[in-house]
C-alpha positions in Angstrom: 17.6 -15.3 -16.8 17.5 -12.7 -13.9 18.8 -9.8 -16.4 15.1 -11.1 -18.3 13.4 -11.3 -15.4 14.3 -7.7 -14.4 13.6 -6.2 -17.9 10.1 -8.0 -17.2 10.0 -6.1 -14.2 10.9 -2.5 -15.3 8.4 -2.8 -17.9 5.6 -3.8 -16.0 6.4 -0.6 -13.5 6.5 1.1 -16.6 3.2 0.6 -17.4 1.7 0.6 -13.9 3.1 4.3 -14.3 1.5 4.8 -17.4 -1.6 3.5 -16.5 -2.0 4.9 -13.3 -0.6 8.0 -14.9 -3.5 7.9 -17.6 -6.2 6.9 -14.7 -5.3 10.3 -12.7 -6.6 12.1 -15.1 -10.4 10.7 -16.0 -12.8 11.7 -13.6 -13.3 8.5 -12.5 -10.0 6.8 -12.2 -11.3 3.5 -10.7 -14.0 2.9 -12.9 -11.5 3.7 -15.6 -8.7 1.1 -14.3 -12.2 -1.1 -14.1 -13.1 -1.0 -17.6 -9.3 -1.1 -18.6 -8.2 -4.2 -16.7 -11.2 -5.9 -17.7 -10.1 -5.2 -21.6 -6.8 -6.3 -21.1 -8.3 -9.3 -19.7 -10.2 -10.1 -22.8 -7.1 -9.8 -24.7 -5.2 -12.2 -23.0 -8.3 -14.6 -23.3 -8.4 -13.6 -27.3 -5.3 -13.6 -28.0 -4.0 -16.8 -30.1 -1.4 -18.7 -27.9 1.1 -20.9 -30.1 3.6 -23.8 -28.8 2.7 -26.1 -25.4 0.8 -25.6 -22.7 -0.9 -22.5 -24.1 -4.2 -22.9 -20.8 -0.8 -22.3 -18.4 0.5 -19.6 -20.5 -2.7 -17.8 -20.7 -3.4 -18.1 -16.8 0.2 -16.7 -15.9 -1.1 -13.9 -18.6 -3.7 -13.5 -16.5 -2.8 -13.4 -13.1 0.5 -10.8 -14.4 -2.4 -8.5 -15.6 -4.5 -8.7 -12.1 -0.7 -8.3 -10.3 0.3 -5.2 -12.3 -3.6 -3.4 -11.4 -3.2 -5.0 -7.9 0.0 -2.2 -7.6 -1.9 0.8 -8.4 -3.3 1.6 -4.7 -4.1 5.1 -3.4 -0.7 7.1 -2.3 0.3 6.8 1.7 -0.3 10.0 3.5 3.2 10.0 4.0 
């Protein structure tokens, strides 16, 4: 389980990178991360969840997408 939970992990840096990568380059990058976290979010709420307990697999959907923009914060002046 922790090997899976650490793939989980390197992908969702993965595509903070990309995003925030992506975002750089608009001339608006926050209303860009904006519109793009608010289609992801649409997605998830689209998508069509098979098996149990599908409202608690949507939320944790939900919450990893508002935790992985939640990461993309101006650099330090470090």
């Amino acid at each position: 389980m922790e090997e899976l939970n650490g793939r989980m992990m390197a992908c969702q840096i993965l595509i903070t990178g990309l995003i925030a990568r992506v975002a750089n380059e608009q001339k608006d990058p926050l209303r860009f991360l904006t519109d793009f976290r608010d289609e992801i979010k649409a997605v998830v709420n689209g998508v069509n969840i098979a098996g149990e307990d599908i409202d608690r697999v949507r939320q944790v959907a939900l919450r990893t997408v508002d935790e992985l923009f939640s990461l993309m914060k101006p650099p330090s002046a470090d």
